[in-house]
C-alpha angles and dihedrals in degrees: 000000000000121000121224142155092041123164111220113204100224076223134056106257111225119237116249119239110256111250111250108269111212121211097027124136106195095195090071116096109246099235128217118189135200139189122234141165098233122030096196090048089051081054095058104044090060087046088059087048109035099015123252102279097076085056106094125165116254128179124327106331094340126125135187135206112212114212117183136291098009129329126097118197107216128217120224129193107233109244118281080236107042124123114246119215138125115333122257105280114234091258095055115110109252096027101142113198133203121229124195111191110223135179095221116040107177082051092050091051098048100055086050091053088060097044115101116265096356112119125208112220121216122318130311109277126206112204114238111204144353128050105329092040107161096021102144108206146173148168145218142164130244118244088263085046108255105151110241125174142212122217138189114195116198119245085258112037109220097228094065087078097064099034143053083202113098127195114216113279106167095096106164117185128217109271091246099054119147105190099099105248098004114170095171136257121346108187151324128239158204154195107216138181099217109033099179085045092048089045094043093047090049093042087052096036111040108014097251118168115216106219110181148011133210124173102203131189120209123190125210093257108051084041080056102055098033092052119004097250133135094225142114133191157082126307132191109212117192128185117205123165138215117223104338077284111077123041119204132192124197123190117188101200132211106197105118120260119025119183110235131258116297115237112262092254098040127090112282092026131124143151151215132230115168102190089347092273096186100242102146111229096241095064130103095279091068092048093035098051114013095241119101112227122190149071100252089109088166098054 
């Protein structure tokens, strides 16, 4: 997506100290789950992407994909019970991504675009103009649908000019990755009702900083082409990172219906636990917000 209408400071802002956060253990992983059919497909999908040697058991059937310094990405088996259908569009309150930071970004797409059951949407775009200008970006879907990305940050982030904040930016991959170019992960993120509430909420709770903010307008056509959807409209997207360690963006979208938040164990669902703060997926931060924040990965 392409940035406009964006107000440049003619002097770096400086970045405001995060509040104290009280009950937080840092040395915690933040944990992101996400549902999925097979778990052992999932496996090996990641394996394809980060190596093997990120991939660890957890409980039951269960597995976790350890990215530096300190997030795990979980992965849930969907519910015995759950209906299956299309996967959340990236517009749909509640629709969590995926995005792997690579060096080379035109290498990294097309070895996806090789691997069995994984689906390149659109073209590689490079983004004109405001705080992530030259950001080169891409997604794609897994082989069970869940939306990932691909980014390629320029050797001086644009941002940096306007900001003291800094997202985290030391991304190291395992020595046996297999995605060309891989850092790491670059980000999660997340499609929200109520963009300034689920800034304020992560800011309070969790000590987030926000570091940057893009308003983007996307026509039909290019929507269209970059993801396969029948929609027009504006979207706010806001970074903020946890920690100096895990970077998360946020869009609220205005592009007429959006389909609600997935349970956290249907397809399509996920959810979010930054040093496990105990916050259960079915309060009012879920229906508030659209992200699901908690550490309650069976609900």
């Amino acid at each position: 997506m392409t940035s406009s209408n964006v107000t440049t400071p003619s002097e770096p802002v400086p970045a405001p100290a995060p509040p104290t956060v009280t009950g937080v253990n840092e040395s915690t992983p933040h944990r992101i789950g996400v549902a999925v059919p097979d778990v052992d497909r999932a496996v090996e999908f990641f394996a394809s992407i980060v190596g093997d040697s990120p991939v660890r058991a957890a409980a039951d059937l269960v597995r976790t994909v350890a990215f530096a310094p300190n997030t795990d990405v979980t992965l849930i088996p969907v519910a015995p019970d759950a209906a299956f259908g299309s996967p959340p569009r990236v517009v749909d309150v509640g629709t969590n991504h995926l995005c792997f930071r690579v060096g080379d970004i035109d290498v990294a797409a097309a070895y996806l675009a090789e691997q069995p059951g994984v689906r390149v949407l659109g073209d590689i775009v490079t983004v004109p103009d405001g705080p992530i200008r030259g950001n080169r970006w891409i997604y794609f879907r897994s082989p069970w649908g869940t939306l990932f990305e691909l980014q390629q940050w320029p050797k001086h982030p644009a941002y940096q000019a306007d900001t003291s904040a800094r997202l985290f930016h030391g991304q190291s991959p395992a020595d046996d990755a297999r995605l060309p170019s891989l850092l790491g992960l670059d980000h999660t993120g997340y499609s929200v009702r109520d963009l300034e509430a689920t800034i304020r909420y992560l800011v309070d709770r969790h000590g987030a900083t926000e570091v940057l903010r893009t308003r983007i307008d996307a026509g039909r056509d290019f929507m269209s082409a970059q993801f396969g959807i029948d929609v027009e409209g504006t979207s706010t997207m806001a970074m903020l990172v946890v920690d100096d360690a895990l970077n998360i963006e946020l869009f609220e979208h205005s592009v007429g219906a959006q389909d609600p938040p997935r349970p956290p164990r249907a397809p399509g669902g996920n959810v979010l636990a930054l040093h496990a703060q105990d916050c259960a997926p079915e309060s009012a931060v879920e229906t508030e917000f659209g992200i699901v924040v908690g550490t309650e990965f069976g609900r």
